[in-house]
SETOR-668075 format. One record per residue: residue number from 0; residue in three letters; x, y, z of N, C-alpha, C in turn. Coordinates in Angstrom, 3 decimals, always signed. Each point is the difference from the previous one (the first is absolute). Layout:
BEGIN
MARKE  num  residu       n_x       n_y       n_z      ca_x      ca_y      ca_z       c_x       c_y       c_z
MARKE  NUM     ALA         X         Y         Z         X         Y         Z         X         Y         Z
...
This chain:
BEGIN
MARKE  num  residu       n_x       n_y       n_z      ca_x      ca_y      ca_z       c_x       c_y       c_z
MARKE    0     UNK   -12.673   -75.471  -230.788    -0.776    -1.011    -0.702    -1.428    +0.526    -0.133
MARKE    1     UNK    -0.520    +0.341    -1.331    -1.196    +0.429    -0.027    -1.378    -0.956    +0.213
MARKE    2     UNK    -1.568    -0.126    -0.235    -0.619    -0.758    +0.359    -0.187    -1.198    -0.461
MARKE    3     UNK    +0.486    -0.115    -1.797    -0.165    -0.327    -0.298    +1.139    -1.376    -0.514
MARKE    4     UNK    +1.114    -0.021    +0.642    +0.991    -0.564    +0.628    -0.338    -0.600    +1.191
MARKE    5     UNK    -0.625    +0.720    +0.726    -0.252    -0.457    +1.499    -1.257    -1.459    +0.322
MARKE    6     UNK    -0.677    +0.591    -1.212    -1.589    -0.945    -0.204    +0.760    -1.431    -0.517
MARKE    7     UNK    +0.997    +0.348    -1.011    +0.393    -1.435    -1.062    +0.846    -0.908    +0.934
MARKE    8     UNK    +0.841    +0.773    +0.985    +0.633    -0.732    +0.732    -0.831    -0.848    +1.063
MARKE    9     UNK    -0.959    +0.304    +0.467    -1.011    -0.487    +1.104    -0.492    -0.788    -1.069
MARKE   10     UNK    -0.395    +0.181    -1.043    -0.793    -1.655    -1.002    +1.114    -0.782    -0.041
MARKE   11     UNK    +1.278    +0.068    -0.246    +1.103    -0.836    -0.111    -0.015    -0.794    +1.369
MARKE   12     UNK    +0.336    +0.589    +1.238    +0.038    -0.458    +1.117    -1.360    -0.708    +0.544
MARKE   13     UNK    -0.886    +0.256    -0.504    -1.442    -0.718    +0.359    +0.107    -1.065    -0.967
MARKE   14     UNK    +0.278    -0.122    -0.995    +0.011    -1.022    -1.061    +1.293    -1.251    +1.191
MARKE   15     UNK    +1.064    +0.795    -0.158    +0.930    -1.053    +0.704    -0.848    -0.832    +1.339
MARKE   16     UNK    -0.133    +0.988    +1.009    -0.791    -0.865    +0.712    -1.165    -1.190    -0.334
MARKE   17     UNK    -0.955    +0.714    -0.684    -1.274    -0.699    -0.696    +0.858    -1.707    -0.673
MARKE   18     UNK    +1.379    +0.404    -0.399    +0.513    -1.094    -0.400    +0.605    -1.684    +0.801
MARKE   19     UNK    -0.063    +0.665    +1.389    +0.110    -0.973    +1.095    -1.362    -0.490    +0.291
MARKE   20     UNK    -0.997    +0.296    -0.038    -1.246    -0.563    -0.004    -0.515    -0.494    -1.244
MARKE   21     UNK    +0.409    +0.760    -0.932    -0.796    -1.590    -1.159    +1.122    -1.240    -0.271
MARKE   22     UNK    +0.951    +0.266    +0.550    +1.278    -0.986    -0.313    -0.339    -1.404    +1.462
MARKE   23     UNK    -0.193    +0.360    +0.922    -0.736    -0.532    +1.044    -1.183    -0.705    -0.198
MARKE   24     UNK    -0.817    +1.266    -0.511    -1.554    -0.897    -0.325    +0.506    -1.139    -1.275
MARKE   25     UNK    +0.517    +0.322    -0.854    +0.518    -1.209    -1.410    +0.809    -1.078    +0.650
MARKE   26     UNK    +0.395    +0.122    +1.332    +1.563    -1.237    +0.433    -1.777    -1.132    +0.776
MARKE   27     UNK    -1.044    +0.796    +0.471    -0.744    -0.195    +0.809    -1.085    -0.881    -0.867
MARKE   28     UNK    -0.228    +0.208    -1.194    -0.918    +0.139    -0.533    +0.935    -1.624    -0.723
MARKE   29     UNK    +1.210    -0.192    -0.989    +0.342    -0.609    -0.080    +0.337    -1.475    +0.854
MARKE   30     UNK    +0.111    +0.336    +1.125    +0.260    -1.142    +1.052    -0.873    -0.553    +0.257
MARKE   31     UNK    -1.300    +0.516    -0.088    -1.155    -0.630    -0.018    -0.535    -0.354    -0.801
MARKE   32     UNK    +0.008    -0.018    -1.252    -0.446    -0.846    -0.966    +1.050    -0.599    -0.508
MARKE   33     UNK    +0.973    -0.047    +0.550    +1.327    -0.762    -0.916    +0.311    -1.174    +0.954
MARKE   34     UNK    +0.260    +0.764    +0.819    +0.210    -0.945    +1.233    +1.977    +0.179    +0.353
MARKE   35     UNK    -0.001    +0.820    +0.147    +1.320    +0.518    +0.321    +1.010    +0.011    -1.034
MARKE   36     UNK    +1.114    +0.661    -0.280    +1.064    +0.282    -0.929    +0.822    -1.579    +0.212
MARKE   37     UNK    +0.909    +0.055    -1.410    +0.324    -1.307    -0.551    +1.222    -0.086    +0.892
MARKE   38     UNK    +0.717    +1.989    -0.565    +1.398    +0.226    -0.192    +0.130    +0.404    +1.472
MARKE   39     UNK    +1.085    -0.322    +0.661    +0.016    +0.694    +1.732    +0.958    +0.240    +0.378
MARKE   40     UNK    +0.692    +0.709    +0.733    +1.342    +0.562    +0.340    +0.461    +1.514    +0.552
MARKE   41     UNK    +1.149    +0.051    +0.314    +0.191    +1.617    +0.098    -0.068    +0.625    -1.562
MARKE   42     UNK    +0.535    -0.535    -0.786    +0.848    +1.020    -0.961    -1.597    +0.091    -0.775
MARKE   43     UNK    -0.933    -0.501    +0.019    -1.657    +0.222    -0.918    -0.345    +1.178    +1.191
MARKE   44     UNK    -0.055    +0.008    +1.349    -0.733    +0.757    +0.530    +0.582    +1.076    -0.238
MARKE   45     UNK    +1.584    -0.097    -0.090    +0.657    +1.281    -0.032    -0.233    +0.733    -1.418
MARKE   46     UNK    -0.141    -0.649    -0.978    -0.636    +0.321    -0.883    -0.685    +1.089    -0.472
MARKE   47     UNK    -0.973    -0.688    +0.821    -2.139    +1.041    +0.273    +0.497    +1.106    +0.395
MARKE   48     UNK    +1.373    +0.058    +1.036    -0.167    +1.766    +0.668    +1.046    +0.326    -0.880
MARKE   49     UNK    +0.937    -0.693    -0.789    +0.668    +1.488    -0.777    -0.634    -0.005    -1.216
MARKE   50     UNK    -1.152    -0.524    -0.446    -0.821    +0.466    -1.200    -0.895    +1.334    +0.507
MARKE   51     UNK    -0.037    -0.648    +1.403    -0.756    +1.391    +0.612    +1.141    +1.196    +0.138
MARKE   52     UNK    +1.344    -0.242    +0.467    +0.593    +1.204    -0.364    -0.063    +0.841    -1.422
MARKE   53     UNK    +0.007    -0.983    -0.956    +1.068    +0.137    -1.479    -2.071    +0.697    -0.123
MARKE   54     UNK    -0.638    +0.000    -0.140    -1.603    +0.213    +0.102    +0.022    +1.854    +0.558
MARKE   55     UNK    +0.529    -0.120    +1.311    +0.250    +1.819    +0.363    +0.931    +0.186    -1.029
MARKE   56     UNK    +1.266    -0.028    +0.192    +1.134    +0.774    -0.999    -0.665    -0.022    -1.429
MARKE   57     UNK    -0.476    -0.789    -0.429    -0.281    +0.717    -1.651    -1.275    +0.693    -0.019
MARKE   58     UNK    -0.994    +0.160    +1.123    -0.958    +0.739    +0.170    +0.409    +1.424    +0.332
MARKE   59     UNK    +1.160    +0.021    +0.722    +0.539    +1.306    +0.179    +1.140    +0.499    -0.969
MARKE   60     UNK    -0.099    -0.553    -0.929    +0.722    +0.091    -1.434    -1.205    +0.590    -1.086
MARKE   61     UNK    -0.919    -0.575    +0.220    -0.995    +0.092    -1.218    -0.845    +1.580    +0.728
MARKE   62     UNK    -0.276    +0.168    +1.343    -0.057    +1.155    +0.666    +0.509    +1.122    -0.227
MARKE   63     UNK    +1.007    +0.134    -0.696    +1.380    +0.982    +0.176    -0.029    +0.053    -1.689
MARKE   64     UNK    -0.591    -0.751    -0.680    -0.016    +0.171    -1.392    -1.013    +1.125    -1.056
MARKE   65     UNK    +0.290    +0.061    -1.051    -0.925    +1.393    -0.045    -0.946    -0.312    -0.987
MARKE   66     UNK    +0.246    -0.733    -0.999    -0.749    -0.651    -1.000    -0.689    -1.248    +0.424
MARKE   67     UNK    -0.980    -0.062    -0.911    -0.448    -1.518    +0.490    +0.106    -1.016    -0.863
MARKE   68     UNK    +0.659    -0.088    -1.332    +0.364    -0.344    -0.329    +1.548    -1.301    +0.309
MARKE   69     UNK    +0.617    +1.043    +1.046    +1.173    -0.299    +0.670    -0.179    -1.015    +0.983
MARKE   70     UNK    -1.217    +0.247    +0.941    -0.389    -0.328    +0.985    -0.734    -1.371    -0.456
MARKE   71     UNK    -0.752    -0.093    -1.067    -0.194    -1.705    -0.859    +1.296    -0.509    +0.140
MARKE   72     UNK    +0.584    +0.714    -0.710    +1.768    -0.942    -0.634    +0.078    -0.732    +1.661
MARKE   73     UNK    +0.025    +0.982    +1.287    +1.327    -0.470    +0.928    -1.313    -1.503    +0.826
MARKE   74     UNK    -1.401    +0.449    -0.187    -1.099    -1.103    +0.223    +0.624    -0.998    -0.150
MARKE   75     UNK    -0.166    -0.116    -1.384    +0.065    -1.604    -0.750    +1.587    -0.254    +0.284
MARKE   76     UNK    +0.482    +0.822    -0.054    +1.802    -0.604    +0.348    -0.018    -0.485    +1.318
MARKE   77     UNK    -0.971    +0.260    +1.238    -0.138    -0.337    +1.324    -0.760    -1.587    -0.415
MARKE   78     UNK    -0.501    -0.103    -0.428    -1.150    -1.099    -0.128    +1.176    -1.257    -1.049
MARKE   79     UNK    +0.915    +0.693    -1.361    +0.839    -1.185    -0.216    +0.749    -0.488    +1.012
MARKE   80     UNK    +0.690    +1.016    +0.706    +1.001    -0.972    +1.311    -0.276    -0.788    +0.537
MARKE   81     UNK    -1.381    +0.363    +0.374    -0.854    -1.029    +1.297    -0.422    -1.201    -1.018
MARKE   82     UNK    -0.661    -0.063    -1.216    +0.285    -0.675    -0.685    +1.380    -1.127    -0.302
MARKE   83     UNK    +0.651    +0.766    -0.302    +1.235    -0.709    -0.236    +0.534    -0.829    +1.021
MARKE   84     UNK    -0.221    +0.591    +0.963    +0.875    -0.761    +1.610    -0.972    -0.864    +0.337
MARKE   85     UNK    -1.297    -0.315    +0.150    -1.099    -0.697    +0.165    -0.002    -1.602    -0.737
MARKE   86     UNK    -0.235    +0.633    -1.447    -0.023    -0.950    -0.979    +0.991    -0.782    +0.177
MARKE   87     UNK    +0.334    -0.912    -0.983    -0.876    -1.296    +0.023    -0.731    -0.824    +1.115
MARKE   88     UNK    +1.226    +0.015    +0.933    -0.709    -0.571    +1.370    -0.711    +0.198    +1.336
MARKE   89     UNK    -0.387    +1.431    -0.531    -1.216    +0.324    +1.068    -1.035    +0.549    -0.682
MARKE   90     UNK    -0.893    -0.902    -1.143    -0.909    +1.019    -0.920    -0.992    +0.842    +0.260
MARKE   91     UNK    -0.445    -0.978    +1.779    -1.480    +0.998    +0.537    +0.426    +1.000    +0.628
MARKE   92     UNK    +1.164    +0.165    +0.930    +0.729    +0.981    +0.109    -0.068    +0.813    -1.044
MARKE   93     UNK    +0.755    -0.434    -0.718    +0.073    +1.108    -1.320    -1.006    +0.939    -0.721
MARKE   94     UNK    -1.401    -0.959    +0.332    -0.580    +0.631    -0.481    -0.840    +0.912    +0.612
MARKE   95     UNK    -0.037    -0.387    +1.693    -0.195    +0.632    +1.191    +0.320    +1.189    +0.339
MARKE   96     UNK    +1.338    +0.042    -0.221    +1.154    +1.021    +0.483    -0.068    +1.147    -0.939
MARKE   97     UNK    -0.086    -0.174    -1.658    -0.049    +0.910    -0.910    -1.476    +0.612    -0.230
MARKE   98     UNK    -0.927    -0.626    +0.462    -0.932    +0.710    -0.179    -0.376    +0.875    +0.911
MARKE   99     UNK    +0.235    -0.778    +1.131    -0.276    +0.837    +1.466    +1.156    +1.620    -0.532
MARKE  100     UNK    +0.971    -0.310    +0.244    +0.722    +1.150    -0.498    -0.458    +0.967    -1.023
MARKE  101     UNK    -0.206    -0.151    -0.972    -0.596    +0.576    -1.239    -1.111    +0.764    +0.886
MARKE  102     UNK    -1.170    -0.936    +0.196    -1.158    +0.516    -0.433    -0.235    +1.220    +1.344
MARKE  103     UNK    +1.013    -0.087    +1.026    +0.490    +0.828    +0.758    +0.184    +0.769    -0.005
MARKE  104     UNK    +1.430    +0.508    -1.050    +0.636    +0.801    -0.630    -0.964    +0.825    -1.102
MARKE  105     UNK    -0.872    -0.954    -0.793    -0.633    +1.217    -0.355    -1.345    +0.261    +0.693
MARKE  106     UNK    -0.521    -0.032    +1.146    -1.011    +0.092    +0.624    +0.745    +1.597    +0.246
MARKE  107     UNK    +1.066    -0.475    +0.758    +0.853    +1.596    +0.584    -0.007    +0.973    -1.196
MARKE  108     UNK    +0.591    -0.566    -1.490    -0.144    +0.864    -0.920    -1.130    +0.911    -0.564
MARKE  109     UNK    -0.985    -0.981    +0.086    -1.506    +0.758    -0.196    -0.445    +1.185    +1.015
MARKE  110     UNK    +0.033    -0.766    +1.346    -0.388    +0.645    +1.154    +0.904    +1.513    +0.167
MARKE  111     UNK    +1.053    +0.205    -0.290    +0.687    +0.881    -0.239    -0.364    +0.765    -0.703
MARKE  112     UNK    +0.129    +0.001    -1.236    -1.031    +0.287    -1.552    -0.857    +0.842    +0.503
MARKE  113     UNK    -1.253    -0.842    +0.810    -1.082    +0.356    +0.008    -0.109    +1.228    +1.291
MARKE  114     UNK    +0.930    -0.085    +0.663    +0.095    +0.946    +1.170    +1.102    +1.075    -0.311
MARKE  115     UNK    +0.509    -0.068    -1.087    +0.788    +1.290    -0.478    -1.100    +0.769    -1.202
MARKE  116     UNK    -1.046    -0.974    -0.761    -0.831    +1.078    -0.897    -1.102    +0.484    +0.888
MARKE  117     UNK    -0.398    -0.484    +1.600    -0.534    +0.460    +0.698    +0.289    +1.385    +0.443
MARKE  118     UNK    +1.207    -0.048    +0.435    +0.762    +1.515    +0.419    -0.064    +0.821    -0.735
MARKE  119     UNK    +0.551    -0.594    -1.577    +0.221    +1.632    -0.572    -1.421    +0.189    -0.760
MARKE  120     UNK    -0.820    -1.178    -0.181    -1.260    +1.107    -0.145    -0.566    +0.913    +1.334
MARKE  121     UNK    +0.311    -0.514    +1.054    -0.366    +0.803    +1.054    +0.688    +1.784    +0.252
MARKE  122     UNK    +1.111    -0.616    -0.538    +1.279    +1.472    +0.294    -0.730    +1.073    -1.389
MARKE  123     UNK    -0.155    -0.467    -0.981    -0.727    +0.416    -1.573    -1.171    +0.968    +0.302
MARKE  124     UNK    -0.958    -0.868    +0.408    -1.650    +0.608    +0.413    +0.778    +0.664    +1.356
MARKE  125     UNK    +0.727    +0.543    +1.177    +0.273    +0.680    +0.862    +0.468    +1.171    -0.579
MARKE  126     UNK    +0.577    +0.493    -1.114    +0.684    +0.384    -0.405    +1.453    +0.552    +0.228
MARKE  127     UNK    +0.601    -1.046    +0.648    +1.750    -0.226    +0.232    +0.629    -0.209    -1.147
């Protein structure tokens, strides 16, 4: 695995983490000005963590992809599901869940981006 594999995977995995803390700070941040959730149960909480699974697996889908073009497509296809399964009757969820995800997903995408045109201008001016 060269460096530049090695760098994108550590933004992916820092992004995932980073994603348990703003999902926390938003459950935190909501409860207090809302005054606690409407909807309550196992199957909502269970919910939150397999959006957080289905959140890694297409991050490590869009990771493994080579275009970025591709890597939009499999985004927004992550963001209709959560959509779809959300809607109608969980809308702040819905709108919670897909953005948090998204704006995640491409935080990792950029951050990646920006730490792979880091390298190879570095490898360029070294002359490798």
């Amino acid at each position: 695995m060269n460096l530049k594999n090695l760098a994108g995977l550590f933004i992916y995995l820092l992004v995932g983490v980073l994603y348990f803390f703003v999902h926390d700070f938003g459950v935190a941040f909501y409860k207090l000005h809302m005054g606690g959730f409407t909807a309550r149960g196992v199957s909502i909480g269970i919910t939150a963590e397999l959006t957080f699974y289905f959140f890694i697996l297409i991050n490590l889908v869009v990771f493994a992809l080579p275009k970025l073009a591709s890597k939009i497509v499999v985004i927004v296809f992550m963001v209709a599901v959560i959509l779809f399964y959300f809607l109608p009757e969980n809308p702040v969820r819905a709108m919670a869940y897909s953005g948090l995800t998204s704006s995640m997903s491409l935080l990792a995408l950029v951050g990646h981006s920006l730490v792979d045109r880091v390298i190879s201008r570095r490898n360029s001016s070294s002359g490798r």
